[in-house]
Structure formats: C-alpha cells, structure tokens
N, C-alpha and C positions, 0 to 999 in steps of 0.2 A: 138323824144321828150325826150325819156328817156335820151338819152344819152346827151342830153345837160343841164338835171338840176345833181346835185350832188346825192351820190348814197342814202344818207341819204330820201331826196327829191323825190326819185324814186318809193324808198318801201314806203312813204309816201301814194303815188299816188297808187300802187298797193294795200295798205290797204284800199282805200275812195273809189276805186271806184268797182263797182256794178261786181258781180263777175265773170258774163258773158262777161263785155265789158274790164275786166283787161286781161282773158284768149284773148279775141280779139286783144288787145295791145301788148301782150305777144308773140301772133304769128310771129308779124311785129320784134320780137327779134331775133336773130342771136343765136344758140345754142349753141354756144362758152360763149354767155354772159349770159342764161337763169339761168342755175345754180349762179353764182353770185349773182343775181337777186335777184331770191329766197332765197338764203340765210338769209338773213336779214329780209323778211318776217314771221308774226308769222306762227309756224309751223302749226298751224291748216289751215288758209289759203290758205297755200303752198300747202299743201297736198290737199286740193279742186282744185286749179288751176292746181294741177299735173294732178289730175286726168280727169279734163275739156282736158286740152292740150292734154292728149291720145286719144282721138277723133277726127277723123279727121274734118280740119274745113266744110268743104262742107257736113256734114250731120247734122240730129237731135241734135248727141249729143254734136258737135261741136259750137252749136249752142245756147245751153239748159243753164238755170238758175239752178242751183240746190238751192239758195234761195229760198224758195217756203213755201208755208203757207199749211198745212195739219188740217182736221180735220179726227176722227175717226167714222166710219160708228156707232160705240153709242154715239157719240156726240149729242142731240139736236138744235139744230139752233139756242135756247135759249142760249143754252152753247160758242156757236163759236160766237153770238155777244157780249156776257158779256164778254168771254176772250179779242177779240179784243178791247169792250169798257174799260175795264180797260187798255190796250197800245193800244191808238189811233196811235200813229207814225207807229205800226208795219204794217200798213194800206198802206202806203204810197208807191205808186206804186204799190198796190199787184193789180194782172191781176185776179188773183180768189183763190178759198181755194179749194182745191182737199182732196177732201175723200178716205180715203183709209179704206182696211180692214184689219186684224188681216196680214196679210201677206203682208201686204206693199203695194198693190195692188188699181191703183186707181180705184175708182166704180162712182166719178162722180165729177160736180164742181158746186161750189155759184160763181159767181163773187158778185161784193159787190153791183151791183144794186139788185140782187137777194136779197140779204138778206135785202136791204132796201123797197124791194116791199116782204117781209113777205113769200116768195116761203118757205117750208116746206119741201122738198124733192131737192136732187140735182139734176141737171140733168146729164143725159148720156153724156158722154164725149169720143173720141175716144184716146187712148193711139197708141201713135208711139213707134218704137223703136228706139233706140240708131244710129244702122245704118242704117234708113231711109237716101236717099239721098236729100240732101236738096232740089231740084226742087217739089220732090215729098211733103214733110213737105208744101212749098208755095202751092204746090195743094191742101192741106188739108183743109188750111186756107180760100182758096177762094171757098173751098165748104162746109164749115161750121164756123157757125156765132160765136166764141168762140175767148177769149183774150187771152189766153193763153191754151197750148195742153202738157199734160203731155206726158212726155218721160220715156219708163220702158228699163230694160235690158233683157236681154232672157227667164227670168223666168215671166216678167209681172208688176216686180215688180218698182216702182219709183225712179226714179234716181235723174228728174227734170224735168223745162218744159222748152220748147219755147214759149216767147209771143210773142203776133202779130207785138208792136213797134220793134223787131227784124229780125222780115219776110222784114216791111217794112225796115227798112236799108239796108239789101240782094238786096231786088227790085231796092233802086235808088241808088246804086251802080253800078246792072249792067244797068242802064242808063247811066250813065258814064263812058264811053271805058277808060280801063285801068287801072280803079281805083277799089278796093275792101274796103270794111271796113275800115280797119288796112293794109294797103300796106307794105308788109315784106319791110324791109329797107336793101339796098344793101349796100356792101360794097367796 
C-alpha cells in the first residue's frame, strides 16, 4: 500500500494512524525503504516507531501501544475524570488508565466503565514484560478479564500496553494460513 501512494501520502498515513498499527505496517517495509520512510516523518514519531520496531514483532513489546493514558497513584479519581472531562476526545479508544507510581511503575487500572460505576480504587493489574512471547501475552488475556495489560521493561517500569482489540487481530490471523497482520511485502 505504501508504495503505491506518493511518498508525501505515505508519511501522511504513518502520522494518522494509531501508533501500534503504523509499527505493524512498517514491518511489512523492506529495510532498504524504512529509513526513507521515516525520514519525512515528524521526529518525535519516528523516534516512537523506532523504538516499537526494536521489538521483535512476535512478543509483548512488538505488539504494545505506548499511547497509553496514565494516572499517578496521588491522583484521586475525582482528578482522572475532571482531567478526562475537560478533553473528552482523549477518551476515545482508551482501553483503561494505568496508575503508576513515583517510579513509573504500574500499580493498577480504571478502564472507563470503572470510573463511570464510581470504583475508588484501581484494580490489580498484572504487568508483562517487554519480551513476553506473544502466545504467552494471548494466555494472559484469556485468563484475565482486562482491555488492555500494561507492558514494563526490566526494571518494572511502563513502557506501554497491549489491548485486547490487538490479542484479537493476532488470533484471526492465525486463522488464516498464511496470512499475518501486516504481511512483509516481497520483492
């Protein structure tokens, strides 16, 4: 797809789209053309997609949004919906708001029904790491009831998460022999 609109048109597309599913598109790139690519992307982006793409795709971090909504463990609940109510858009798709603490570290999550059923406290959340292998991340999910699972790096601390709408695109992928996500494109 990239290489059939102009290059202007390209990085358009890698700026709109959701940062998890551009790194997914970006894989199906040829490394010859990835640098170009990026080029012309704004540099903060580029620098998030670089860093996604060092992940292999088959694991957590390969996989992980680092878009992500954070509150801080002195946040009150009062606070995380006033903020949100003042930018309602920021809402839009979030899977939950992971708490973290002074060390970056998640300690738990609202998703946003929570907050709209008045819960006061987060709940326990279990944090993956970075190189979880992906099979193991789907087993996470089908054993605990959460939209999204924060992803830390060796120290604990948050990098990004994986939501569920992404477990599921994994799953009916490999229902379809042959096919992955983003099919690296030959040359």
């Amino acid at each position: 797809m990239l290489r059939a609109v102009s290059p202007h048109r390209a990085t358009s597309v890698m700026e709109q789209l959701p940062v998890d599913d551009a790194t997914a598109v970006l894989r199906g790139v040829h490394p010859g053309d990835l640098d170009a690519l990026l080029a012309d992307v704004s540099t903060d982006r580029a620098i998030k997609l670089r860093k996604l793409l060092a992940h292999p795709a088959d694991t957590a971090g390969g996989l992980m949004n680092t878009d992500v909504h954070t509150a801080s463990t002195t946040d009150s609940v009062a606070d995380i919906i006033k903020r949100f109510a003042a930018n309602p858009q920021a809402l839009a798709g979030t899977t939950g708001i992971f708490v973290v603490d002074d060390e970056g570290r998640p300690t738990g999550t609202f998703e946003p029904a929570d907050l709209l059923a008045g819960r006061t406290t987060p709940r326990a959340v279990p944090a993956i790491r970075a190189s979880l292998p992906l099979q193991r991340v789907i087993d996470l999910f089908a054993l605990h009831d959460f939209h999204a699972l924060p992803v830390v790096d060796n120290d604990g601390r948050m990098l990004g998460a994986v939501a569920i709408d992404d477990v599921l695109e994994e799953l009916l992928a490999e229902r379809r022999p042959g096919r992955r996500r983003f099919a690296r494109i030959r040359r």
